[in-house]
C-alpha positions as CSV (number, residue, x, y, z in Angstrom):
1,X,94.7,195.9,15.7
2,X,92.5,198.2,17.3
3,X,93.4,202.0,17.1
4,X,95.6,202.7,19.7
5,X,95.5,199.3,20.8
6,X,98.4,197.6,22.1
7,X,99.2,193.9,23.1
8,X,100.1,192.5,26.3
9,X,100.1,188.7,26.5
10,X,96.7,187.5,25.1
11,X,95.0,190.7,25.4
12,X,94.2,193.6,23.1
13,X,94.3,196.9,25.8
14,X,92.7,199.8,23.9
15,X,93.4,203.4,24.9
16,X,91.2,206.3,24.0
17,X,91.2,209.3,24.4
18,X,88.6,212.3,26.1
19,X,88.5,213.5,22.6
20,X,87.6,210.1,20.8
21,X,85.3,208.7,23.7
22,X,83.5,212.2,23.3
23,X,83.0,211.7,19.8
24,X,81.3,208.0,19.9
25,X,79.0,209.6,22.6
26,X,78.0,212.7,20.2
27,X,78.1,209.7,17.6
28,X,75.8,207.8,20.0
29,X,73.4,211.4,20.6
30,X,73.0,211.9,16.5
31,X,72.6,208.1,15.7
32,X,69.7,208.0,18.7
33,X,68.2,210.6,17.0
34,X,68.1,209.1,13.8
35,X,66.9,205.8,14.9
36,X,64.0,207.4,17.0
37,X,63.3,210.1,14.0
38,X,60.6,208.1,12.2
39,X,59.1,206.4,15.2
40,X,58.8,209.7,17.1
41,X,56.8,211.1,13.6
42,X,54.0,208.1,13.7
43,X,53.8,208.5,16.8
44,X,53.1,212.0,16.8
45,X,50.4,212.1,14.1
46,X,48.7,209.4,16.9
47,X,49.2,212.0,20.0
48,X,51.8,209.7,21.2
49,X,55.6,209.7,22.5
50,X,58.3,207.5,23.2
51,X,57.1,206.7,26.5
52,X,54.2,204.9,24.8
53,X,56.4,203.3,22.6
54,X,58.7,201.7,24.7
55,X,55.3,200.2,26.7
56,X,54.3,198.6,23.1
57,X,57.5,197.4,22.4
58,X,58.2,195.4,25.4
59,X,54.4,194.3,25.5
60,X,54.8,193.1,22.4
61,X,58.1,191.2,23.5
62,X,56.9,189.7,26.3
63,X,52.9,189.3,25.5
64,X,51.0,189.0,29.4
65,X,53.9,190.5,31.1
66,X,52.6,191.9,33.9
67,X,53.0,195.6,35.0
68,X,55.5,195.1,37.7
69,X,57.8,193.6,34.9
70,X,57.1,196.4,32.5
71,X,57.8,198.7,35.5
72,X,61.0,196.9,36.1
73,X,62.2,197.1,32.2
74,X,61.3,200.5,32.0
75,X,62.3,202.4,35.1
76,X,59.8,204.9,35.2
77,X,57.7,205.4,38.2
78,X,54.4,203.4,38.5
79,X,52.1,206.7,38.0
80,X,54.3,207.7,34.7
81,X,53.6,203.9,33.0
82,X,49.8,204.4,34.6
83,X,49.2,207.4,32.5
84,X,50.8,205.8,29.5
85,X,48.9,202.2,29.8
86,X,45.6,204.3,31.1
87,X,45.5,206.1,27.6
88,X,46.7,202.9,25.2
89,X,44.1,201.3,26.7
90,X,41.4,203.9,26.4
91,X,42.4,203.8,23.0
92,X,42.3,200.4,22.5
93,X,45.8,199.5,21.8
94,X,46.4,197.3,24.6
95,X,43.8,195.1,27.1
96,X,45.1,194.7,30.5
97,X,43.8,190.7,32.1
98,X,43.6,190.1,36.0
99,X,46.2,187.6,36.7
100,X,44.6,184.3,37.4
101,X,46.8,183.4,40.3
102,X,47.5,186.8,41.7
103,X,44.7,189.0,41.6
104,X,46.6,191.7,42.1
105,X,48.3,191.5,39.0
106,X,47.7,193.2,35.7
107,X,48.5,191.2,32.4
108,X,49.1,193.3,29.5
109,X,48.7,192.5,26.1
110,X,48.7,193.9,22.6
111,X,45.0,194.0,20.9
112,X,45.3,194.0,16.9
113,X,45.1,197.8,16.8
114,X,48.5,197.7,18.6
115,X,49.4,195.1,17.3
116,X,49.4,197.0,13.8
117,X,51.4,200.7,15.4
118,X,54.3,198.2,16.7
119,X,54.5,196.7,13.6
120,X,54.4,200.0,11.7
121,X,56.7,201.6,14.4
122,X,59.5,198.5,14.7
123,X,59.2,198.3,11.2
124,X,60.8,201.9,10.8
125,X,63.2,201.2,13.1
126,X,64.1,197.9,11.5
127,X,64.6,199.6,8.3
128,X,66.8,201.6,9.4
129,X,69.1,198.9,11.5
130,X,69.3,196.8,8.0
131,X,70.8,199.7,6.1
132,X,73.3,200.4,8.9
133,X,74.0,196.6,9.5
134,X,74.5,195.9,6.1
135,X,76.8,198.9,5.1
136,X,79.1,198.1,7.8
137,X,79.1,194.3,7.8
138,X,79.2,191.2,10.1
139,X,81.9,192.0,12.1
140,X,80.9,195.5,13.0
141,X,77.0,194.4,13.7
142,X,79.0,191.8,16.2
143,X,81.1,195.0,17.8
144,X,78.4,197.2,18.0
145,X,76.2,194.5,20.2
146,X,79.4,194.0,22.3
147,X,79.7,197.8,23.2
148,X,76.0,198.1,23.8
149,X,75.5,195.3,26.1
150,X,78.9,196.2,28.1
151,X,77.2,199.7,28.5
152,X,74.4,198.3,30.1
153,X,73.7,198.3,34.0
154,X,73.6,194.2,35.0
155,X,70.4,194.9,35.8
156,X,69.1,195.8,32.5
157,X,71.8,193.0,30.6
158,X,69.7,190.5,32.9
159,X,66.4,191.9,30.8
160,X,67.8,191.8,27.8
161,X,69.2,188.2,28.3
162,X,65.4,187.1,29.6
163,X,64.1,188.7,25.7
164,X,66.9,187.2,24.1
165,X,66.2,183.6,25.8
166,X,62.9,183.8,24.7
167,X,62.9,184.5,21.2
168,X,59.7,186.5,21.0
């Protein structure tokens, strides 16, 4: 049984306290920190940040998605992704397409170059996930997803449902 869970009927209720739910969110601050360490160094030594990042990762999901979806995923405002897609472009990293039904739309894609920094950067980050995964087994890996997909807003679960559907 969970700690400090107790049963009522078919259900498991589980009571924390301040103290414990304050230490899964320093637990939560320190493993963030960890997990973004060795991205955050590549990315550095390139002149980028996370910001960039998170545009290549979901690029890379979701190749032609267009900038309105990226927008959407992200939730940063349209100028902060503009300067970020402005300077991966300029650098060749990613090649933005006119969208053949809508002309107002911007299709984004990964070019090998960026190709190459996601696979270095997810790489890192996959690494690190494996170790963690396997330490603490199947039925953790299964916990962990739960928590992290109840903490999410039902807007961002409905993303994250759309990338898991796809299997990119």
């Amino acid at each position: 049984m969970a700690e400090n869970g107790r049963t009522s009927g078919n259900e498991t209720l589980l009571f924390l306290t301040d103290d414990q739910l304050r230490k899964g969110i320093e637990a939560m601050f320190f493993a963030y920190r960890g997990f973004t360490a060795d991205p955050d160094r590549i990315l550095s030594d390139k002149g980028y940040g996370r910001a960039h990042h998170r545009a290549i990762h979901f690029i890379n999901r979701t190749p032609g998605t267009t900038v309105n979806n990226l927008l959407s995923i992200l939730g940063v405002t349209k100028q902060s992704l503009n300067r970020v897609l402005r300077t991966l472009i300029e650098d060749g990293l990613v090649k933005s397409e006119v969208g053949t039904r809508d002309k107002r739309e911007r299709h984004l894609y990964l070019t090998a170059t960026g190709s190459e920094l996601e696979q270095e950067l997810s790489n890192a980050q996959r690494d690190r996930m494996r170790a963690a995964f396997r330490q603490t087994g199947p039925e953790a890996v299964a916990g962990f997803r739960q928590v992290l997909e109840a903490m999410m807003d039902s807007d961002m679960r409905r993303h994250f449902a759309r990338l898991k559907e796809t299997g990119v």
